[in-house]
C-alpha positions in Angstrom: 6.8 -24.5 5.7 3.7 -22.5 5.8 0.9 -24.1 3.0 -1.7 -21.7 1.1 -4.4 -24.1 -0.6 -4.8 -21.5 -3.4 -6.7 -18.6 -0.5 -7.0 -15.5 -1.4 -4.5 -13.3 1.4 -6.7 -10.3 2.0 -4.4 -7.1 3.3 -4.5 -5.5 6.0 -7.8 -3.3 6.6 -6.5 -1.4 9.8 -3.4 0.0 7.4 -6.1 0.3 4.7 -8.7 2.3 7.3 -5.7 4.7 8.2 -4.4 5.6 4.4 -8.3 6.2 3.6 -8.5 8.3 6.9 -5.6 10.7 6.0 -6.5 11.0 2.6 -9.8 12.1 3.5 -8.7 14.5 6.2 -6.3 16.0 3.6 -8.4 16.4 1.0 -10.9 18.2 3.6 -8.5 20.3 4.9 -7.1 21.2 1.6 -11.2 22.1 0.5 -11.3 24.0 3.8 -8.6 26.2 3.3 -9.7 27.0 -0.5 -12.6 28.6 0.8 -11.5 30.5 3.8 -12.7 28.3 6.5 -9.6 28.2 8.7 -9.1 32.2 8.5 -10.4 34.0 11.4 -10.7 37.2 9.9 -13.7 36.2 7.6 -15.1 34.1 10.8 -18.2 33.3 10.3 -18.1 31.4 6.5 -20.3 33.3 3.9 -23.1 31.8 3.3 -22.0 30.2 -0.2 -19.2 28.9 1.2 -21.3 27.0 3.8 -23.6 25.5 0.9 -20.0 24.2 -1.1 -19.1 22.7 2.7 -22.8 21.1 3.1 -22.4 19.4 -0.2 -18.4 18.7 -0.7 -18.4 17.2 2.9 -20.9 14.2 2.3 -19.9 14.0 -1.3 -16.1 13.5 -0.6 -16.9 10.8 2.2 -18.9 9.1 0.2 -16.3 8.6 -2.3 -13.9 7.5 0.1 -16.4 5.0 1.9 -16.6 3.5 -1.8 -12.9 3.3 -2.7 -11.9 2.3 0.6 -14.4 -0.7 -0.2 -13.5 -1.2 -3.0 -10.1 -1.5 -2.6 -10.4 -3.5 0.6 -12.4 -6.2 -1.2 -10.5 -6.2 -4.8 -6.8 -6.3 -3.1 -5.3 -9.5 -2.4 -2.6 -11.9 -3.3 -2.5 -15.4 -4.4 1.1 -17.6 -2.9 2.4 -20.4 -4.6 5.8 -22.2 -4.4 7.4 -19.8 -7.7 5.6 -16.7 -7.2 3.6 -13.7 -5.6 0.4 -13.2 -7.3 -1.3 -9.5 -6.5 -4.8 -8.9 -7.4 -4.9 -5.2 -8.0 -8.8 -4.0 -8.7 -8.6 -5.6 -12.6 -5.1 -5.7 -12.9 -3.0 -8.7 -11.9 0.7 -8.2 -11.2 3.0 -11.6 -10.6 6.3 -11.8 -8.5 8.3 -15.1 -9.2 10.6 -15.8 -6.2 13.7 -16.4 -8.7 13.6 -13.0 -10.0 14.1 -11.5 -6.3 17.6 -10.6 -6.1 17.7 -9.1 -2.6 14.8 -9.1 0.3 15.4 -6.3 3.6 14.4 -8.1 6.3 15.1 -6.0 8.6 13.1 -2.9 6.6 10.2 -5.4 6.2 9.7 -6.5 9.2 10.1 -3.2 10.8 7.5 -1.7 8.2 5.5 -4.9 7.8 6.0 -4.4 3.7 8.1 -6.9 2.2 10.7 -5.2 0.2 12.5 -6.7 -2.3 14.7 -5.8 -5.4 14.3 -7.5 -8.6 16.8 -8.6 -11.2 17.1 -5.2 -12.6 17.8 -3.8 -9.6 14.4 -2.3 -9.7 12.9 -1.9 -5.6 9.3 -3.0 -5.2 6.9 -3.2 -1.9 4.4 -5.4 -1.3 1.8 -4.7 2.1 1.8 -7.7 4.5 -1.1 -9.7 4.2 -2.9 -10.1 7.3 -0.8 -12.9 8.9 2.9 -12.2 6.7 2.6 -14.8 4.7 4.1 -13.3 1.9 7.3 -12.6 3.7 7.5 -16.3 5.1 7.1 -17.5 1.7 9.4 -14.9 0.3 12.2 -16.0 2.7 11.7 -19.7 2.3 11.5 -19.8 -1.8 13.4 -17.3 -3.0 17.4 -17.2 -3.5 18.1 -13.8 -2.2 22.0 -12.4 -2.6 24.0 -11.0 0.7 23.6 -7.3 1.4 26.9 -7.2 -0.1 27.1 -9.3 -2.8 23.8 -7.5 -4.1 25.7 -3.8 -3.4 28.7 -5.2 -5.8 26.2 -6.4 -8.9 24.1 -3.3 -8.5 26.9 -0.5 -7.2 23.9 2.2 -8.3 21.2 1.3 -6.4 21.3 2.5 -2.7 19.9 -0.1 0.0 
C-alpha cells in the first residue's frame, strides 16, 4: 500500500508540454491559412498580412507560455484513503473511491488516464499523476464491479 502524507501529485508536464504544443501549432496554422500564407499563388505575403503575422505570432505564444504555466502549476490532485481530490485552476472536483462502479485497467494503463465510471454510469478520466498514484490507489480502495456485472446494471453504456 502506497502512502501520500497529504502531497500535492503534480501531472504530467511532458503530456502537458505536448497538448500546449499542438494547440499552439493549430491555432497558427489555422491563423496562417486565414491570411493566405500557405497559398502559393499570392507567394510572397502582402505586406499587411506580414504586420498581422509579426504581431499574432508572439502574441499567441505568449498566451500559451502563460496557460501552459498556469495550468502546469494550478493542476494537481490530493489522495486519501475515500477519495480523489483534483485541484482544477480554482475549482476543486472530488472522486470518492465508493462511487466508482467500474475502473478499465487495461484502457488506463494503456493511456496512462485512469478511467473509471461512476454510479450513474457516467465515464470520467483523470491524467496520471507523475508516478500513477492515482490508479494504485484507485485499484486498492475502490470496489469496482466485473466488466460484466457492470455491462448488466448499465446495458446503455458502451465500455
Amino acid at each position: 500500500m502506497i502512502i501520500v502524507n497529504n502531497r500535492k501529485l503534480k501531472i504530467s508536464s511532458f503530456r502537458l508540454t505536448f497538448l500546449f504544443a499542438g494547440v499552439y501549432l493549430f491555432l497558427q496554422i489555422l491563423f496562417m491559412s486565414t491570411f493566405n500564407f500557405l497559398d502559393v499563388t499570392v507567394w510572397p505575403p502582402k505586406i499587411v498580412n506580414l504586420t498581422l503575422f509579426y504581431v499574432y505570432t508572439p502574441i499567441l505564444l505568449a498566451v500559451t507560455i502563460f496557460f501552459y504555466v498556469l495550468s502546469l502549476t494550478q493542476t494537481f490532485y490530493y489522495v486519501d484513503k475515500k477519495k480523489i481530490t483534483r485541484h482544477k485552476m480554482n475549482k476543486i472536483f472530488e472522486y470518492y473511491f465508493s462511487d466508482m462502479t467500474y475502473i478499465d485497467e487495461k484502457w488506463s494503463k494503456k493511456h496512462r488516464t485512469l478511467l473509471f465510471y461512476d454510479k450513474s454510469g457516467r465515464r470520467n478520466f483523470l491524467t496520471f499523476d507523475r508516478e500513477g498514484i492515482i490508479f494504485q490507489h484507485a485499484l486498492e480502495n475502490a470496489r469496482p464491479l466485473s466488466r460484466e456485472d457492470f455491462a448488466i446494471r448499465f446495458p446503455d453504456v458502451r465500455l
